[in-house]
Jmol script that loads the backbone (N, CA, C; Angstrom):
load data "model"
ATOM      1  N   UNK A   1     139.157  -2.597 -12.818  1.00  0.00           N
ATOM      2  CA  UNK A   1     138.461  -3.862 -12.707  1.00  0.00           C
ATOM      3  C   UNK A   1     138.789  -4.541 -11.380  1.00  0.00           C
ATOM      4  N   UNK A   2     139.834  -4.469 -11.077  1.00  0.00           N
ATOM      5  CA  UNK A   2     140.347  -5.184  -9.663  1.00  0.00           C
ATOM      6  C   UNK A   2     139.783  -4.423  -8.617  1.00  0.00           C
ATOM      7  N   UNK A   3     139.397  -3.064  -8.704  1.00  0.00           N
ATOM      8  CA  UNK A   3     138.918  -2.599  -7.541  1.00  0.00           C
ATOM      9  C   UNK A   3     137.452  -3.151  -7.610  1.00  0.00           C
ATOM     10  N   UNK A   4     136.667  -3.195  -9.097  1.00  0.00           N
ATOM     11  CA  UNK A   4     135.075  -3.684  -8.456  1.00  0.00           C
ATOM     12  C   UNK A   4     135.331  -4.830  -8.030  1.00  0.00           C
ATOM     13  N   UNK A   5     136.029  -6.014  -8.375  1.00  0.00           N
ATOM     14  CA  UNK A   5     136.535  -7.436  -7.769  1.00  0.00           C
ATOM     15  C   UNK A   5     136.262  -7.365  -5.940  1.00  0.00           C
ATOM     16  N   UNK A   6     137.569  -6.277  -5.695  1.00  0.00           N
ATOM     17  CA  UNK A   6     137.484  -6.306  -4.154  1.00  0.00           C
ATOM     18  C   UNK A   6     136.211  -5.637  -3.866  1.00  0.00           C
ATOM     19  N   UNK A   7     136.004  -5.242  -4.183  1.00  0.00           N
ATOM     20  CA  UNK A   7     134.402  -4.657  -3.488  1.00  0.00           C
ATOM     21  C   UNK A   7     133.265  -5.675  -3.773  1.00  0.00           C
ATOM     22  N   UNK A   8     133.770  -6.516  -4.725  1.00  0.00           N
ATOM     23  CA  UNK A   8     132.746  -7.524  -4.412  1.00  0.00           C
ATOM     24  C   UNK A   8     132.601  -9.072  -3.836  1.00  0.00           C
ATOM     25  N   UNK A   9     134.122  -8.889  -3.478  1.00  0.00           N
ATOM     26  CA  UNK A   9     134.633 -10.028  -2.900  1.00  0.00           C
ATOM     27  C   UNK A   9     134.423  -9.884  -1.276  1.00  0.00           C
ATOM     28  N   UNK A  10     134.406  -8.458  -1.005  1.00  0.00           N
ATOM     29  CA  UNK A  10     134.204  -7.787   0.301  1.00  0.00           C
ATOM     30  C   UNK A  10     132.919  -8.489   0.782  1.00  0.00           C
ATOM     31  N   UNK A  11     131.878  -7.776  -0.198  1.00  0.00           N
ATOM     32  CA  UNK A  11     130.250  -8.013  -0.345  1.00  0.00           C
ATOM     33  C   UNK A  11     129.818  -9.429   0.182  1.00  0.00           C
ATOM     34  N   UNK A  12     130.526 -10.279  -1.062  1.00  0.00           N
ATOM     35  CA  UNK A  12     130.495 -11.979  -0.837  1.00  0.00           C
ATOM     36  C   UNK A  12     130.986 -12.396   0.725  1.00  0.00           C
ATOM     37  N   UNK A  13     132.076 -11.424   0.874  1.00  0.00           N
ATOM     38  CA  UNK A  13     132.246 -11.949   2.626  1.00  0.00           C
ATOM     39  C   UNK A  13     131.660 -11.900   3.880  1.00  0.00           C
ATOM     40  N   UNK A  14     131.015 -10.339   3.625  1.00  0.00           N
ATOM     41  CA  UNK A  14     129.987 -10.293   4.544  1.00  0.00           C
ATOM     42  C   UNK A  14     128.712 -11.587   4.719  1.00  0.00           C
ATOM     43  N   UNK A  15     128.590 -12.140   3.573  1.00  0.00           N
ATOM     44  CA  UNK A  15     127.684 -13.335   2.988  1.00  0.00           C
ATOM     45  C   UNK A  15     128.100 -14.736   3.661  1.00  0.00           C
ATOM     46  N   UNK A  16     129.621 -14.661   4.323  1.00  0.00           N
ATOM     47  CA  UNK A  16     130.449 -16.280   4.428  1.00  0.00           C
ATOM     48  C   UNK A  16     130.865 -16.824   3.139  1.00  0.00           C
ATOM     49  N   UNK A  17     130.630 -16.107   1.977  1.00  0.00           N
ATOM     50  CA  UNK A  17     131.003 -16.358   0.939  1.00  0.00           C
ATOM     51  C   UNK A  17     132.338 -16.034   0.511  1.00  0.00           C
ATOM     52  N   UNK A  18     133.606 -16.706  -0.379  1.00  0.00           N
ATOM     53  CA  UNK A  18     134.759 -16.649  -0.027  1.00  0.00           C
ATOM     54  C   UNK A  18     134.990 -16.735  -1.362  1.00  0.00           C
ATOM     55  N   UNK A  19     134.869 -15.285  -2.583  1.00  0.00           N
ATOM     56  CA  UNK A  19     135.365 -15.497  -3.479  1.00  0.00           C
ATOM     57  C   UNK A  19     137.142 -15.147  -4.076  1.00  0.00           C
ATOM     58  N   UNK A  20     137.769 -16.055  -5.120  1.00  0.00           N
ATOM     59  CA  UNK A  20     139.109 -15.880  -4.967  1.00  0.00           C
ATOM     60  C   UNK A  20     139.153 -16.002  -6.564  1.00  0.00           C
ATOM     61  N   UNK A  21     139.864 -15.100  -7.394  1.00  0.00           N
ATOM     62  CA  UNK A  21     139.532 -14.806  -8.539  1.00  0.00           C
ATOM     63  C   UNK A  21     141.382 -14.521  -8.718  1.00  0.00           C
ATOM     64  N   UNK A  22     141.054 -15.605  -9.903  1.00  0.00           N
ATOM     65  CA  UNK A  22     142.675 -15.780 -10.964  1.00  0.00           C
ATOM     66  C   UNK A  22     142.505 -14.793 -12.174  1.00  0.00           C
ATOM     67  N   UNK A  23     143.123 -14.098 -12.323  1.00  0.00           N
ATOM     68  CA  UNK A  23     143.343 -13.830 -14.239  1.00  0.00           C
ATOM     69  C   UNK A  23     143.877 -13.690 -14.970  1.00  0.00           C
ATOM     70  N   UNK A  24     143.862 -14.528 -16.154  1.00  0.00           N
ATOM     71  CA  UNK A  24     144.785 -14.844 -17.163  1.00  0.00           C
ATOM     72  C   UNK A  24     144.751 -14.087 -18.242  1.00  0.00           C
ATOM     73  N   UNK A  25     145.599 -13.554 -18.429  1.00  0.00           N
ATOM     74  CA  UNK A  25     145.511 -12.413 -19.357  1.00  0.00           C
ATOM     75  C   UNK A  25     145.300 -13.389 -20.772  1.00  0.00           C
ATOM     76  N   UNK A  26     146.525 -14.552 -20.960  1.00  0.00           N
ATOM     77  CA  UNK A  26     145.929 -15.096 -22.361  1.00  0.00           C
ATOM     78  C   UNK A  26     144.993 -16.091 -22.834  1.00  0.00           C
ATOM     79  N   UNK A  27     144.132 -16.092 -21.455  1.00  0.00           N
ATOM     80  CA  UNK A  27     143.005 -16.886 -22.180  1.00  0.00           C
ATOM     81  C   UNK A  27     141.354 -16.029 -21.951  1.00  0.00           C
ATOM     82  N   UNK A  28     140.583 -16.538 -22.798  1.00  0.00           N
ATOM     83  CA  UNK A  28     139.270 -15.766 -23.313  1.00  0.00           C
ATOM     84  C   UNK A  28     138.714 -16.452 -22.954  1.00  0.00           C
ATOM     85  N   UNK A  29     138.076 -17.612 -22.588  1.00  0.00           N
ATOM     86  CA  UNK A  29     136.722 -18.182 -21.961  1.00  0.00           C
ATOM     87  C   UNK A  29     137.016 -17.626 -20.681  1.00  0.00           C
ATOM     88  N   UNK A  30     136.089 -17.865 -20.231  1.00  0.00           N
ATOM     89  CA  UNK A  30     135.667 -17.446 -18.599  1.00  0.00           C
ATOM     90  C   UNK A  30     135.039 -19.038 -17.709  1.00  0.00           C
ATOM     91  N   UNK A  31     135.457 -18.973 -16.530  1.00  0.00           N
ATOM     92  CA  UNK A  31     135.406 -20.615 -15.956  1.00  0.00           C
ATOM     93  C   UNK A  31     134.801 -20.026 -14.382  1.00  0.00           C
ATOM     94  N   UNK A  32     133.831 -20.365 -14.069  1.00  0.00           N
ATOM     95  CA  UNK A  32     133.544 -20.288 -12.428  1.00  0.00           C
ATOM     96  C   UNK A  32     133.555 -21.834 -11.812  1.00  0.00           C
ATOM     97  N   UNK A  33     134.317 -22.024 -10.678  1.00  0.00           N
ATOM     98  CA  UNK A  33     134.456 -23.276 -10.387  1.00  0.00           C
ATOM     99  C   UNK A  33     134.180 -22.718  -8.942  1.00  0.00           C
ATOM    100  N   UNK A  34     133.044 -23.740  -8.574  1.00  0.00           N
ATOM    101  CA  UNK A  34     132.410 -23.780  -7.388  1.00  0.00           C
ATOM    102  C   UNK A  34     133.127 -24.921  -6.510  1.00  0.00           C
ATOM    103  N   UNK A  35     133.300 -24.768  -4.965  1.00  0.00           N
ATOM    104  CA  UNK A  35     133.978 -25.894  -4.002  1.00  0.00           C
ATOM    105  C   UNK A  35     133.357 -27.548  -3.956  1.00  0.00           C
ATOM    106  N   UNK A  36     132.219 -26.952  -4.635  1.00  0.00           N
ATOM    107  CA  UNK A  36     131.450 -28.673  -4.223  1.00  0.00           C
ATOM    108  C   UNK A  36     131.556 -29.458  -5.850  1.00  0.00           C
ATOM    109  N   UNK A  37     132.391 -28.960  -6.847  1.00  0.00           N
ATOM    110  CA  UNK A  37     133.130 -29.816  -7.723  1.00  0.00           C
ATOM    111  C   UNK A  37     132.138 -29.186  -9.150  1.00  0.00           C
ATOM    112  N   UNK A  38     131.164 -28.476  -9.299  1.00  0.00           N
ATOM    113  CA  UNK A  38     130.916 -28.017 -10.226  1.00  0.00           C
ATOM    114  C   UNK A  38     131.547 -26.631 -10.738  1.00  0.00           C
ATOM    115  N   UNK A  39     131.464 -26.872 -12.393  1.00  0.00           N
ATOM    116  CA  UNK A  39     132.364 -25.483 -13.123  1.00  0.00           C
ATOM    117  C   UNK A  39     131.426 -25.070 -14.112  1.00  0.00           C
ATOM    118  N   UNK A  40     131.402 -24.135 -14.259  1.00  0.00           N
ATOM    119  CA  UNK A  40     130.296 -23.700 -15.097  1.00  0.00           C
ATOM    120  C   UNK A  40     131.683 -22.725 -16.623  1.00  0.00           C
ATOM    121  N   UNK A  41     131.423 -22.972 -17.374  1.00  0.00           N
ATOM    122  CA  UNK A  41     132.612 -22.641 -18.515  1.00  0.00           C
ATOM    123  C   UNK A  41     131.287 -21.790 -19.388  1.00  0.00           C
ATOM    124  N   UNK A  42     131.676 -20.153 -19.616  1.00  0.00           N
ATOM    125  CA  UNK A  42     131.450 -19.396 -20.296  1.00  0.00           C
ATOM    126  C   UNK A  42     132.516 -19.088 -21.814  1.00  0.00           C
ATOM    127  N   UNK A  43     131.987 -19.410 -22.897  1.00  0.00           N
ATOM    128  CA  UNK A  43     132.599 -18.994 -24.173  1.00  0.00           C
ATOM    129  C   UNK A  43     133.043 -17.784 -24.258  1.00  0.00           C
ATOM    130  N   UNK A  44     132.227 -16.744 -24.023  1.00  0.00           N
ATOM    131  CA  UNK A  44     132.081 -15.566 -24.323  1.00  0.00           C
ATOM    132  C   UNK A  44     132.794 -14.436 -23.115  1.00  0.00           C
ATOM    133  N   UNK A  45     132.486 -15.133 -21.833  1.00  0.00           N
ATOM    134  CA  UNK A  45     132.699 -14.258 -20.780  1.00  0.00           C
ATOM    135  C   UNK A  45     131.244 -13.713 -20.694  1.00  0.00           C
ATOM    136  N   UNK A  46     131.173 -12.787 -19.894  1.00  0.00           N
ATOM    137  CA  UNK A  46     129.765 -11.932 -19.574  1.00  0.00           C
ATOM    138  C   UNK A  46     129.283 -11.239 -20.531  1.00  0.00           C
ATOM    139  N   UNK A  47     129.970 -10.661 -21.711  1.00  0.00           N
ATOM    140  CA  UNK A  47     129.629  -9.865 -22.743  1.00  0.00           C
ATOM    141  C   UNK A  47     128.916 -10.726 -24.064  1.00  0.00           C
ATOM    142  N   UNK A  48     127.740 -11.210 -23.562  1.00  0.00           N
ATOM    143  CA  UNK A  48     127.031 -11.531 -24.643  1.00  0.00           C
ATOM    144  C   UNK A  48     125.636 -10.971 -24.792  1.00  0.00           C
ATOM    145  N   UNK A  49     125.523  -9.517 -24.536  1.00  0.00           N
ATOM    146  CA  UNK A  49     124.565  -9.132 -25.253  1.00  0.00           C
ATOM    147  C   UNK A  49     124.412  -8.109 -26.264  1.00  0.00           C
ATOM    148  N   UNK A  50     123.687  -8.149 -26.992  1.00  0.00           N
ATOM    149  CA  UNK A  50     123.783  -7.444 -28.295  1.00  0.00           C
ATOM    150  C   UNK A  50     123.742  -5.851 -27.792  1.00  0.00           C
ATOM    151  N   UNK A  51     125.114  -5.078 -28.172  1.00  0.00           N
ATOM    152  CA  UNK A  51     124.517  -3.500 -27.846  1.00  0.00           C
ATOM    153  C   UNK A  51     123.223  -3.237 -29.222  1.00  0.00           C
ATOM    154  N   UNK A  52     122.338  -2.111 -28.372  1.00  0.00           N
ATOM    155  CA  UNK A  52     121.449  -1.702 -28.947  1.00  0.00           C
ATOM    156  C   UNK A  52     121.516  -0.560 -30.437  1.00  0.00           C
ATOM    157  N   UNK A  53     120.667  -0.618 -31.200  1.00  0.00           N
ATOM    158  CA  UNK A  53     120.536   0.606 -32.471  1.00  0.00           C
ATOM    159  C   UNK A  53     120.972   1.615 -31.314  1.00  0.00           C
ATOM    160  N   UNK A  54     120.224   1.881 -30.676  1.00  0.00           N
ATOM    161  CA  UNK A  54     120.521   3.250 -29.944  1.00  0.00           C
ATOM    162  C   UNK A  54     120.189   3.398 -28.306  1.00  0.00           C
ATOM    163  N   UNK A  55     120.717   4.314 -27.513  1.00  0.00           N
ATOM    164  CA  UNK A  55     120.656   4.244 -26.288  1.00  0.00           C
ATOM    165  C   UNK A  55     119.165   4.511 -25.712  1.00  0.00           C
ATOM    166  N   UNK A  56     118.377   4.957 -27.064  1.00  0.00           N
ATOM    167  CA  UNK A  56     116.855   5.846 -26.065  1.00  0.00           C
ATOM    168  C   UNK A  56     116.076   4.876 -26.753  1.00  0.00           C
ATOM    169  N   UNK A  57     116.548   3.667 -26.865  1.00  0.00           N
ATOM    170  CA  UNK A  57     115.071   2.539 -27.048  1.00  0.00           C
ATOM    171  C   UNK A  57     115.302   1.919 -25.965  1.00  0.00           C
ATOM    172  N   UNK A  58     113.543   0.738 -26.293  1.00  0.00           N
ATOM    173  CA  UNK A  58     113.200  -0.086 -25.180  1.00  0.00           C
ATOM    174  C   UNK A  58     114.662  -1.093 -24.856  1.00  0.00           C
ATOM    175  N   UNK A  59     114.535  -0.935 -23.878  1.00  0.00           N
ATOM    176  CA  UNK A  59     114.959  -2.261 -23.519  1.00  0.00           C
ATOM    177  C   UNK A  59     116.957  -2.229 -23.499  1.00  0.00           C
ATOM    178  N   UNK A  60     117.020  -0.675 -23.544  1.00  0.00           N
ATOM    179  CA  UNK A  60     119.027  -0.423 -23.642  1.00  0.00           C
ATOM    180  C   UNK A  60     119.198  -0.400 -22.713  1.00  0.00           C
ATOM    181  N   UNK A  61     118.722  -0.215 -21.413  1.00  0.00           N
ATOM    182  CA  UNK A  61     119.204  -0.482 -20.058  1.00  0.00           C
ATOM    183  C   UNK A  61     118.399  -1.663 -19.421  1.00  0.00           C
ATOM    184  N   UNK A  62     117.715  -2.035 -19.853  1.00  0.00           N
ATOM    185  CA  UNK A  62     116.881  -3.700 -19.022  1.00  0.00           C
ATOM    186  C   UNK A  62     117.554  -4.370 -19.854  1.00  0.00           C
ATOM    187  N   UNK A  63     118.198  -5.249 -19.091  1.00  0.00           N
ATOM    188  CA  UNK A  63     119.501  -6.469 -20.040  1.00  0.00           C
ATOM    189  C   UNK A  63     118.390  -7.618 -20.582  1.00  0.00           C
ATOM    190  N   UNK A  64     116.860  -7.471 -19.526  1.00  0.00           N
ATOM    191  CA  UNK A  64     116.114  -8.677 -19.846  1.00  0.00           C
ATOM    192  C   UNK A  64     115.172  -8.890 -21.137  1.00  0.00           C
ATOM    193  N   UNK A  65     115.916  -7.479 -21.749  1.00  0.00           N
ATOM    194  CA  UNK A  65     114.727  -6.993 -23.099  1.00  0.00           C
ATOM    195  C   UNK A  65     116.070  -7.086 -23.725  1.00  0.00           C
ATOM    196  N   UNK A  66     116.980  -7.235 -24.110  1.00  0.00           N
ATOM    197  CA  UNK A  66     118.718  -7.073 -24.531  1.00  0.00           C
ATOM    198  C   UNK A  66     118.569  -8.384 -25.890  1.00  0.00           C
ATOM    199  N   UNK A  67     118.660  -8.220 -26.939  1.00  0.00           N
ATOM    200  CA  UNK A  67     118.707  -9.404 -27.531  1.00  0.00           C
ATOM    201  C   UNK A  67     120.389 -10.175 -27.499  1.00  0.00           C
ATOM    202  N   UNK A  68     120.432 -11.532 -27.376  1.00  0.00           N
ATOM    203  CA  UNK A  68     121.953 -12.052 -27.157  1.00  0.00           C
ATOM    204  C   UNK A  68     122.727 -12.273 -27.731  1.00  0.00           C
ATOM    205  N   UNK A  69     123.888 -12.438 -27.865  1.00  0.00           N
ATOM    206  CA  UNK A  69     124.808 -12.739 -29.139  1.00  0.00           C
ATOM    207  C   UNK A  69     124.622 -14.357 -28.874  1.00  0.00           C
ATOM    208  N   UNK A  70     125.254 -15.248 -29.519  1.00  0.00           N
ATOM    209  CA  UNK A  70     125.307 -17.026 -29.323  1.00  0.00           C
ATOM    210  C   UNK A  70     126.226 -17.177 -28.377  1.00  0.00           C
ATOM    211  N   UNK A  71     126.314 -17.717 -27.756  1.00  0.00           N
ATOM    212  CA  UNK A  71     127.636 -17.775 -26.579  1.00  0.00           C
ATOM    213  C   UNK A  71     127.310 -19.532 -26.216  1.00  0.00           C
ATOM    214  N   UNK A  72     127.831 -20.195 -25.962  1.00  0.00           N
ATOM    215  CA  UNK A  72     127.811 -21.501 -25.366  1.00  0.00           C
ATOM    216  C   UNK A  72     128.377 -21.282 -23.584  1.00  0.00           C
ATOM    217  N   UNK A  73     127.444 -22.241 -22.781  1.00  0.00           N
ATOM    218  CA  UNK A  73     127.743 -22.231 -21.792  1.00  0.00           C
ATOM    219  C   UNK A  73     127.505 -23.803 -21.436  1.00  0.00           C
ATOM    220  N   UNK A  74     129.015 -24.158 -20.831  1.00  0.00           N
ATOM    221  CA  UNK A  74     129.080 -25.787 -20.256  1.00  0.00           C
ATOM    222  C   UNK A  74     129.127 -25.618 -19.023  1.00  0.00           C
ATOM    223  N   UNK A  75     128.157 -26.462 -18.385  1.00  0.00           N
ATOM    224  CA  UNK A  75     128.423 -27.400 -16.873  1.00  0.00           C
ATOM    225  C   UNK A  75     128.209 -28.433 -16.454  1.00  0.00           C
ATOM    226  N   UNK A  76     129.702 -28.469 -16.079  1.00  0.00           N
ATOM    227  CA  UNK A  76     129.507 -30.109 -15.341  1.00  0.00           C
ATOM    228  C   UNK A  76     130.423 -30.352 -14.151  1.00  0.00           C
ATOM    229  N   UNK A  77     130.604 -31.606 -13.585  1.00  0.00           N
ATOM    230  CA  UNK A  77     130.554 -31.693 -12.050  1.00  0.00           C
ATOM    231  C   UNK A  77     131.940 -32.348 -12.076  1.00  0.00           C
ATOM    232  N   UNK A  78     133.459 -32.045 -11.673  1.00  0.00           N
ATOM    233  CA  UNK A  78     134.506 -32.808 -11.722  1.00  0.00           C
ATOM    234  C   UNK A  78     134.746 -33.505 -10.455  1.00  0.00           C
ATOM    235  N   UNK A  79     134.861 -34.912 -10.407  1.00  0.00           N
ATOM    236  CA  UNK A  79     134.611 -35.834  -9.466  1.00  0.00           C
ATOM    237  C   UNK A  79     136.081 -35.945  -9.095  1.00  0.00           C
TER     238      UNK A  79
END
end "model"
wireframe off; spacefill off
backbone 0.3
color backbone group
């Protein structure tokens, strides 16, 4: 996991983009906090979509046909 991180932190740099990634092994939400004071707080982390009955139907590799599990997602702006 840390190696796709740096390869995509690489990516983001080529961009001027400057990502810097903490991880806590004992906590389970997921938090992106942007420099200009917004955080966007994931329940679930990235894994909220339903795996499929099976791999050779519609829609097991298009995530946009993927039905979702419930996940809550908060954002707001810390002043």
């Amino acid at each position: 996991m840390h190696d796709k991180l740096g390869e995509l932190k690489q990516s983001l740099l080529e961009l001027d983009i400057v990502l810097d990634v903490k991880l806590n092994p004992n906590l389970h939400d997921r938090e992106i906090r942007l420099d200009n004071g917004w955080v966007i707080k994931i329940g679930r982390g990235l894994d909220f979509y339903q795996k499929p009955n099976s791999w050779f139907k519609i829609g097991a590799s298009d995530l946009s046909l993927r039905k979702c599990l419930e996940t809550k997602v908060d954002i707001f702006k810390v002043f």
